[in-house]
C-alpha positions, 0 to 999 in steps of 0.5 A: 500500500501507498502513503495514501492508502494507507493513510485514507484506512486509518481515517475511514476505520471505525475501531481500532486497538491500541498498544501501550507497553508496561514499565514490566515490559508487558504489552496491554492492547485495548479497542479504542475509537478514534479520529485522525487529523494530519499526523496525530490520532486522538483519542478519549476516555469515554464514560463507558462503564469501566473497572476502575478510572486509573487505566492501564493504558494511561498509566503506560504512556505516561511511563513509556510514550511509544505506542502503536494503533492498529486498524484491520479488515477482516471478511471470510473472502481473504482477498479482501482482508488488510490492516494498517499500523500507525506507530508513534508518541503518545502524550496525556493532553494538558491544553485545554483549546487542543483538548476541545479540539480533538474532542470536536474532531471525534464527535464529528466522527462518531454521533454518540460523542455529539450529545455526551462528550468524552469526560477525558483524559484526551490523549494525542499520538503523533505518528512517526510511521506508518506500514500495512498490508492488503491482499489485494490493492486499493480494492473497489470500496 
C-alpha cells in the first residue's frame, strides 16, 4: 500500500486497538475509537462503564510514550482482508483549546460523542510511521 492508502484506512476505520507497553515490559492492547487529523490520532476516555478510572493504558504512556494503533479488515473472502499500523508518541493532553479540539474532531466522527462528550483524559499520538498490508490493492470500496 501507498502513503495514501494507507493513510485514507486509518481515517475511514471505525475501531481500532491500541498498544501501550508496561514499565514490566508487558504489552496491554485495548479497542479504542478514534479520529485522525494530519499526523496525530486522538483519542478519549469515554464514560463507558469501566473497572476502575486509573487505566492501564494511561498509566503506560505516561511511563513509556511509544505506542502503536492498529486498524484491520477482516471478511471470510481473504482477498479482501488488510490492516494498517500507525506507530508513534503518545502524550496525556494538558491544553485545554487542543483538548476541545480533538474532542470536536471525534464527535464529528462518531454521533454518540455529539450529545455526551468524552469526560477525558484526551490523549494525542503523533505518528512517526506508518506500514500495512492488503491482499489485494486499493480494492473497489
Amino acid at each position: 500500500m501507498d502513503a495514501t492508502d494507507l493513510r485514507r484506512r486509518l481515517d475511514e476505520a471505525r475501531s481500532a486497538r491500541l498498544a501501550t507497553v508496561g514499565p514490566d515490559g508487558k504489552p496491554h492492547v485495548v479497542p479504542i475509537t478514534f479520529a485522525v487529523d494530519g499526523d496525530t490520532v486522538y483519542f478519549a476516555v469515554d464514560a463507558k462503564p469501566k473497572r476502575t478510572t486509573d487505566l492501564k493504558r494511561l498509566r503506560n504512556i505516561a511511563a513509556n510514550p511509544s505506542v502503536s494503533v492498529l486498524v484491520d479488515h477482516y471478511e471470510d473472502d481473504w482477498k479482501r482482508l488488510w490492516w494498517v499500523r500507525a506507530d508513534g508518541a503518545a502524550r496525556i493532553m494538558a491544553d485545554a483549546t487542543q483538548t476541545e479540539r480533538a474532542l470536536e474532531l471525534l464527535a464529528r466522527k462518531y454521533p454518540q460523542y455529539r450529545d455526551a462528550r468524552p469526560p477525558g483524559p484526551v490523549v494525542a499520538i503523533t505518528i512517526q510511521r506508518m506500514a500495512g498490508w492488503a491482499a489485494i490493492e486499493n480494492p473497489a470500496r
